[in-house]
C-alpha positions, 0 to 999 in steps of 0.5 A, spaced: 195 301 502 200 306 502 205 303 505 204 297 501 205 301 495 212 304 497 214 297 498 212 295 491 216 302 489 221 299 493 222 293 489 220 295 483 227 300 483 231 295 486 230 290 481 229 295 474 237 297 477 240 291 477 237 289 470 239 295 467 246 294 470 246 287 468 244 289 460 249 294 461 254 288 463 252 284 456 253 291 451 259 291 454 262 285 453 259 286 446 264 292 446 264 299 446 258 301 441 254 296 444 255 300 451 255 306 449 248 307 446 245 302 451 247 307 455 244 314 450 239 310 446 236 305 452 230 301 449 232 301 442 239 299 444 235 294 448 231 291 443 236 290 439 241 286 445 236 282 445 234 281 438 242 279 438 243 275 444 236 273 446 239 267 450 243 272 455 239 277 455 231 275 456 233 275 464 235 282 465 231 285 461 225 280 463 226 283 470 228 290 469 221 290 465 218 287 471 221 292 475 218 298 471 211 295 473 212 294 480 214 302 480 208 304 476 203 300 480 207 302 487 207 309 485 199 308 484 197 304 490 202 310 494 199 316 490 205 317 487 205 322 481 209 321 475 207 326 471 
């Protein structure tokens, strides 16, 4: 099980890395606030994207939300400590 969690760590960062590159990619095409604070202010900013644009930003933030959970059950399943 230990291995199957650090595979499922694995996977959940790669795949929580790409959604934020991909929400930050949307905020800047939004213009440079939107980048900035998505940058310093992450999860309010988020929320608010995709209260803006839910079209184009329900995938990254869908798949960046889905990563944190794999990592946090990766982590549990590796005997990981988060805190």
């Amino acid at each position: 099980m230990i291995v199957l969690g650090h595979i499922l760590f694995g996977l959940g960062s790669l795949a929580c890395f790409i959604g934020e590159i991909k929400m930050l990619t949307l905020a800047y095409r939004r213009g440079p606030g939107w980048f900035l604070s998505c940058i310093f202010l992450a999860p309010i900013c988020w929320l608010a994207l995709l209260a803006v644009d839910c079209k184009l930003a329900i995938k990254p933030f869908v798949l960046a939300c889905a990563g944190l959970i794999a990592i946090g059950i990766g982590g549990s399943l590796a005997g990981i400590e988060f805190g």
